[in-house]
Structures are given as structure tokens and as C-alpha cells.
C-alpha positions in Angstrom: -1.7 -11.3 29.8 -1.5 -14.4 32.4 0.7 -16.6 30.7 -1.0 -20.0 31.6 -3.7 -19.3 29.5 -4.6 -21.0 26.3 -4.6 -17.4 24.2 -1.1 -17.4 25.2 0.2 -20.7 24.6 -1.4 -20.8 21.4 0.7 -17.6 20.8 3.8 -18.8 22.2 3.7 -22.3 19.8 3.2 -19.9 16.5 5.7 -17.8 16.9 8.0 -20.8 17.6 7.0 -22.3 14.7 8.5 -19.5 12.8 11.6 -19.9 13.9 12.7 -21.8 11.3 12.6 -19.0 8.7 15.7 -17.2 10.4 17.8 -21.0 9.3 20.4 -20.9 6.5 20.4 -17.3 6.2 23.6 -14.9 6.5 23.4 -12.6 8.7 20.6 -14.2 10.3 22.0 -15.2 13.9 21.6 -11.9 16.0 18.1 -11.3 15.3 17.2 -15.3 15.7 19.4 -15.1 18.7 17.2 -11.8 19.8 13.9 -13.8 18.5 14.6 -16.9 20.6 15.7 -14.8 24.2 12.3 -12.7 23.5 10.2 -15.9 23.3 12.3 -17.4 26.3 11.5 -14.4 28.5 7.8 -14.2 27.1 8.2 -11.0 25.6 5.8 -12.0 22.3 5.6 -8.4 20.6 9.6 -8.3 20.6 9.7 -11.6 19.2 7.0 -10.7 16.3 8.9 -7.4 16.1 12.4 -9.1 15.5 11.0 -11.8 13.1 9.3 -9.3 11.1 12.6 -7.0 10.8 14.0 -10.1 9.9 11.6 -10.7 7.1 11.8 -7.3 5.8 15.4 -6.5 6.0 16.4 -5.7 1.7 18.6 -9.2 2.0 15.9 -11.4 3.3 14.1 -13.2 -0.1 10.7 -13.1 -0.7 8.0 -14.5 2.1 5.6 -17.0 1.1 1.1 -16.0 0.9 1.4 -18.4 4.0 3.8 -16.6 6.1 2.8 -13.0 5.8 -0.6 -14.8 6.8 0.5 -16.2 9.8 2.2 -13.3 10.5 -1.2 -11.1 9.9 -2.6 -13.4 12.5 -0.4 -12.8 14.9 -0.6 -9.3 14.9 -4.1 -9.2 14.7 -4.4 -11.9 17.8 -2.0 -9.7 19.4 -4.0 -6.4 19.1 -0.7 -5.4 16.9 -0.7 -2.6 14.4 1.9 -1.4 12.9 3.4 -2.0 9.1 4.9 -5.1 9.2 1.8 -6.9 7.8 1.8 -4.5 4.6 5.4 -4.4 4.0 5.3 -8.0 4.2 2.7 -8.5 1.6 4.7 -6.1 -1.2 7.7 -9.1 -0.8 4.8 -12.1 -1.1 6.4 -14.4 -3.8 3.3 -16.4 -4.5 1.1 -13.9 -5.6 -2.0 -14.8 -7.3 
């Protein structure tokens, strides 16, 4: 993927916004640490990949409707497919 285009960018600036979810949480650290060197060194599926083992880890509270969504789109504008998505949506906590 050439990493000046837009696709990519756009890519790069949502998974950045998700960093935020690794702050104020034990144990959080070595996989934000992990996160942030994988976005540094634009490797994008092993950032998704270590936010959504973050997410899903037993300690980790329940994700918001909103972020299992924006982490659905990511996979999907990734060309992801694996089980993050629907593991994530078993720990949604506003479920309607």
C-alpha cells in the first residue's frame, strides 16, 4: 500500500484516535507501547491486531456500540477478517 495516499492516512489517523482507549488501564502499557511502535513503523494490521487484543483481553471492561464500530471499519477498510469484530460485539456495553 503506498503510504502517501489518502486510503492510508485516513487509516493511519483512526487508529491513532484509538489510542486513547489503552489510558488509565493496568496492565495496559506493553500492548499501547507495542500499538504505538506498530503505527510509528506503519505496520497498520499489527497495530489493529494489538488494540483489539487489548480490547478483548478478560480484564479489559466492556467496549462501547461506537468502538467495536470503528473497529469493524477498520477491518473491513483493511480487507481484515479475522474474530476480533465478533468477539468485540459479545463485550458491547450499550446494547440496544
Amino acid at each position: 500500500m503506498d503510504i502517501s495516499s489518502d486510503h492510508y492516512r485516513d487509516l493511519i489517523r483512526r487508529l491513532d484516535s484509538l489510542k486513547g482507549l489503552f489510558s488509565g488501564r493496568p496492565g495496559a502499557s506493553g500492548l499501547r507501547a507495542y500499538f504505538e511502535e506498530s503505527l510509528a513503523a506503519n505496520e497498520l494490521e499489527v497495530a489493529l491486531h494489538a488494540l483489539c487484543a487489548f480490547l478483548l483481553d478478560p480484564s479489559a471492561p466492556p467496549v462501547s456500540g461506537t468502538v467495536a464500530e470503528q473497529v469493524s471499519e477498520l477491518h473491513s477498510l483493511m480487507g481484515l477478517e479475522d474474530e476480533c469484530v465478533y468477539k468485540l460485539t459479545a463485550k458491547i456495553v450499550d446494547r440496544h
